[in-house]
C-alpha positions in Angstrom: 56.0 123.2 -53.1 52.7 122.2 -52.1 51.6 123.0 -48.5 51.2 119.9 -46.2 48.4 121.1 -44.8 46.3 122.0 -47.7 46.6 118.4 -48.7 45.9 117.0 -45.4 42.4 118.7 -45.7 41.5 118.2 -49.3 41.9 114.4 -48.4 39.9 115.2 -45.4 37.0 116.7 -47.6 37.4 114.1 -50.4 36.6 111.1 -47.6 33.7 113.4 -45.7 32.5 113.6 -49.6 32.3 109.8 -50.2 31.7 108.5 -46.9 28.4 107.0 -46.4 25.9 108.5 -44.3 26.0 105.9 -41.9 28.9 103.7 -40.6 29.3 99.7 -40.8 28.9 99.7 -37.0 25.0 101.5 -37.7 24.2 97.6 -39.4 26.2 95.1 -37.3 24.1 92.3 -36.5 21.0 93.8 -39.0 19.6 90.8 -40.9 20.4 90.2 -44.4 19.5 88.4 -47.1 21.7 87.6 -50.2 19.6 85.3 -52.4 17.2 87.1 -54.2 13.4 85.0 -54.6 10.9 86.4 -57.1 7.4 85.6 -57.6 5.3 84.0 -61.1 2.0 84.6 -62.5 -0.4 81.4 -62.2 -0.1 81.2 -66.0 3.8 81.2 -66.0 3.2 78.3 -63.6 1.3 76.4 -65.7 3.2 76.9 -68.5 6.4 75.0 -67.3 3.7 72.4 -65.6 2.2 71.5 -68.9 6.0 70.8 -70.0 6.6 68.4 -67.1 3.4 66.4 -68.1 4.3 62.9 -67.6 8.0 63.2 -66.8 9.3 60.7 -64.6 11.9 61.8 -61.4 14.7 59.7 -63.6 13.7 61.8 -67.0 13.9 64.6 -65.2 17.7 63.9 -63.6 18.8 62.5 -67.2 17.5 66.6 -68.0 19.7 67.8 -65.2 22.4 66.3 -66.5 21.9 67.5 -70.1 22.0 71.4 -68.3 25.4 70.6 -66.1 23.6 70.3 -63.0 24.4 66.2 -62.2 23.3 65.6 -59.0 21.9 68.5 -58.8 18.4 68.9 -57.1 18.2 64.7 -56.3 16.7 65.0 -52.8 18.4 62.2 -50.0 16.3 59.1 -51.0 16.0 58.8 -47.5 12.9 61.1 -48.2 10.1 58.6 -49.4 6.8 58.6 -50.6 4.1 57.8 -48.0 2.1 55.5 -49.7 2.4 54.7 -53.4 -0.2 53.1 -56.1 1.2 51.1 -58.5 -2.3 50.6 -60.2 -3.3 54.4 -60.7 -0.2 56.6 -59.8 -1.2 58.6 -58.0 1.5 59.2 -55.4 3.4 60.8 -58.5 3.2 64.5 -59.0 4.5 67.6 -60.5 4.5 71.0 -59.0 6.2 74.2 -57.7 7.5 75.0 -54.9 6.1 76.9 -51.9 9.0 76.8 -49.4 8.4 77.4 -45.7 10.9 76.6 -42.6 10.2 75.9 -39.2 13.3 75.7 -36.7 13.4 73.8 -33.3 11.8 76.4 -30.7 13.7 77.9 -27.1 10.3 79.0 -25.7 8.3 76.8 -22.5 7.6 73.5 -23.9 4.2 73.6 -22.0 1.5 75.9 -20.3 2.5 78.0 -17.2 1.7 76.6 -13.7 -2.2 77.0 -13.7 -2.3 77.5 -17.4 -4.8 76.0 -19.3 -3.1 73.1 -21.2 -5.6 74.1 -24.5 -5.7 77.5 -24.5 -1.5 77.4 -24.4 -1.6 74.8 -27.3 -3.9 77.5 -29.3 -2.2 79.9 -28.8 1.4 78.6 -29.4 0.4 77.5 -33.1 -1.4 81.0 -33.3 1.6 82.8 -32.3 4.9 80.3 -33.2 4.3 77.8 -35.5 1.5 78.8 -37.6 1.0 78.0 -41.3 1.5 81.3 -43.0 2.2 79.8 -46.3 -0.9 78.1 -46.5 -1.9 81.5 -47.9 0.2 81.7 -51.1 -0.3 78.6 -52.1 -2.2 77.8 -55.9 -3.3 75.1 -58.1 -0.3 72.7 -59.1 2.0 74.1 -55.9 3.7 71.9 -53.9 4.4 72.9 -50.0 8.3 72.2 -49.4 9.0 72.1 -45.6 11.8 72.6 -44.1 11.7 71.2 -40.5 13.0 70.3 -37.4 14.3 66.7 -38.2 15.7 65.8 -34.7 12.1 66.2 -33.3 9.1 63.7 -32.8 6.8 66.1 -34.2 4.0 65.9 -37.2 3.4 69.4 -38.7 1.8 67.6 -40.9 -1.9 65.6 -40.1 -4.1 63.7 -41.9 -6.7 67.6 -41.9 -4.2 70.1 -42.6 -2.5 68.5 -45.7 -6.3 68.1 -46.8 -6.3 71.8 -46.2 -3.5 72.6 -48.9 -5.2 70.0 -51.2 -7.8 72.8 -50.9 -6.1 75.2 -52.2 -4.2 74.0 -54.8 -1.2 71.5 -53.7 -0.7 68.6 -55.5 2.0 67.2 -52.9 4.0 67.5 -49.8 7.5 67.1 -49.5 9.2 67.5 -45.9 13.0 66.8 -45.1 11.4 65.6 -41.2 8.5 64.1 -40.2 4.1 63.5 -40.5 1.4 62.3 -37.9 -1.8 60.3 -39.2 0.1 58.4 -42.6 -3.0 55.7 -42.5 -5.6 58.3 -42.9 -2.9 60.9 -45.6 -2.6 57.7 -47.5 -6.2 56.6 -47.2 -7.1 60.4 -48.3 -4.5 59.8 -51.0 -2.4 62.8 -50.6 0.9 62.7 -52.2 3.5 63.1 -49.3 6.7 62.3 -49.0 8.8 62.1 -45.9 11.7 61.1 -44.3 10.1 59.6 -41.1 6.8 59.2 -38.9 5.9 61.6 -36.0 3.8 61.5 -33.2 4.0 64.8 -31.5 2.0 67.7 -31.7 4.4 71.7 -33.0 3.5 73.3 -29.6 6.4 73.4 -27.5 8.5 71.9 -30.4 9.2 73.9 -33.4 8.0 77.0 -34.8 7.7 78.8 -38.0 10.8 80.8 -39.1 10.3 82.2 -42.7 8.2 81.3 -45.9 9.0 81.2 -49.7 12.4 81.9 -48.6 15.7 79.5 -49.9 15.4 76.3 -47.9 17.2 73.2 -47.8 15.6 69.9 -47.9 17.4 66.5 -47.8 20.4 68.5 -49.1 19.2 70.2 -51.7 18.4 73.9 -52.2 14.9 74.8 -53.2 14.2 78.2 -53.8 10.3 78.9 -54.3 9.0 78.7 -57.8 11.2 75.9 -58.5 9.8 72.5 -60.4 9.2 69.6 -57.9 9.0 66.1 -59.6 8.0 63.5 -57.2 7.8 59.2 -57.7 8.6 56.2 -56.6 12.0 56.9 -57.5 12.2 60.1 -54.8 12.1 63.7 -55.4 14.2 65.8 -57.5 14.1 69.8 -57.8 14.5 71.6 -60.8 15.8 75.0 -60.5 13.5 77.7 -62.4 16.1 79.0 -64.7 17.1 75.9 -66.6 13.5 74.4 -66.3 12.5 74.7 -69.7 15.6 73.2 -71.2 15.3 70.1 -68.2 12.0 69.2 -69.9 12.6 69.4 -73.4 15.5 66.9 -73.1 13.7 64.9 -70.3 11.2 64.5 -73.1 13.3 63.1 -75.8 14.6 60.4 -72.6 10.9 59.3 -71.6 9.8 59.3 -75.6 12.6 56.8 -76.3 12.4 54.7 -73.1 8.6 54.6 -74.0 9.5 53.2 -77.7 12.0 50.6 -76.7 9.5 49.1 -73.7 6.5 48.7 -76.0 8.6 46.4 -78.4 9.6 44.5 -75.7 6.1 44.4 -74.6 5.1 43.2 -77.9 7.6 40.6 -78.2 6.6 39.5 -74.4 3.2 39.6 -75.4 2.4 41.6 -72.3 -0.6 43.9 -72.5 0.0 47.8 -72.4 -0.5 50.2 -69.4 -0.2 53.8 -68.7 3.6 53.8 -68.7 4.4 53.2 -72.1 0.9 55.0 -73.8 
């Protein structure tokens, strides 16, 4: 008969043996993260650009559905573009995705009595709500922003987004708001937004994480995803089907292309850049 206590401690030992060195109560309330990002060489990211040359926002969601992802990636078409030229095209673009969010801020919306009002406005974008993705951005990126859509603020002026043009954006999506839209569409930035804002980000929002999973007029984007932008909307393609979106986007734009310039013929209409 076996002895009650002997079993007593070997269970004793075999939980001391495969108990963790810490307990659950060491990590309550320790951040976590459970979606995994990763990070591509310039020349992955032209490769799927060079794929996506000439594909049209509807191409690309005929792609989605080919994948099983119906939609899947269609931003709210409450998010618009800017401006748009109908003679050039140029509010269309193609891009990936550098993701950034900025959340509504609980600090002092203004300078402390006898503050100076600029050197508290300095020093709140400094600190707070800063541009830190600005630095990882590259040619044919895209900065997706996440922000504070209940506010009447433009994190986005008619200098900085001339800024990211600078190094390397081709377009700005934003599920919120921009200041100066005469001079971004005079500059001829592609933007696209859901509304106009006047305010300045001091005392408004501030910066909360970058190339991280956001969610932009409903829609998951996780950076290094494909961002296809018209006069249709916006619609994000996740990285891992990518390839596949495009190939069978391609066969959809190549056809549509074929049936329009024989009804161009037959209309006698001259040809533009659409069906070329």
């Amino acid at each position: 008969m076996i002895d009650k206590r002997i079993l007593v401690l070997a269970t004793a030992s075999l939980c001391a043996a495969t108990t963790p060195a810490f307990s659950q109560d060491d990590t309550k309330g320790q951040p976590q993260n459970y979606i995994e990002t990763r990070t591509y060489t310039q020349e992955e990211n032209d490769a799927i650009l060079q794929l996506y040359q000439g594909l049209r926002v509807a191409d690309v969601s005929d792609g989605m559905d080919f994948v099983g992802l119906a939609d899947t990636g269609l931003v709210d078409p409450a998010i618009h573009p800017d401006w748009v030229d109908h003679e050039t095209l140029k509010h269309v673009f193609r891009g990936i995705a550098v993701t950034a969010r900025y959340v509504p801020t609980q600090r002092r919306a203004g300078p402390e009595p006898g503050e100076d009002f600029d050197a508290w406005v300095g020093n709140f974008y400094n600190q707070y709500s800063s541009e830190p993705f600005a630095d990882h951005l590259f040619p044919g990126s895209v900065v997706v922003l996440d922000d504070v859509e209940t506010a009447d603020v433009g994190s986005i002026g008619s200098y900085n987004i001339l800024l990211w043009k600078s190094l390397g954006a081709v377009g700005v999506v934003t599920d919120a708001t921009s200041r100066d839209t005469d001079e971004i569409a005079m500059q001829e930035v592609p933007l696209y937004l859901r509304k106009k804002g006047r305010g300045i980000r001091p005392g408004r929002n501030e910066i909360e994480s970058i190339n991280r999973p956001i969610v932009v007029g409903g829609v998951l984007v996780m950076p290094g995803d494909v961002v296809v932008a018209d006069g249709d909307g916006v619609i994000v393609v996740p990285r891992k089907v990518a390839k596949d979106v495009a190939q069978y986007a391609h066969r959809i734009l190549e056809a549509d292309k074929a049936g329009r310039r024989d009804m161009f013929e037959k209309l006698g209409m001259p040809m533009d850049q659409t069906v070329e």
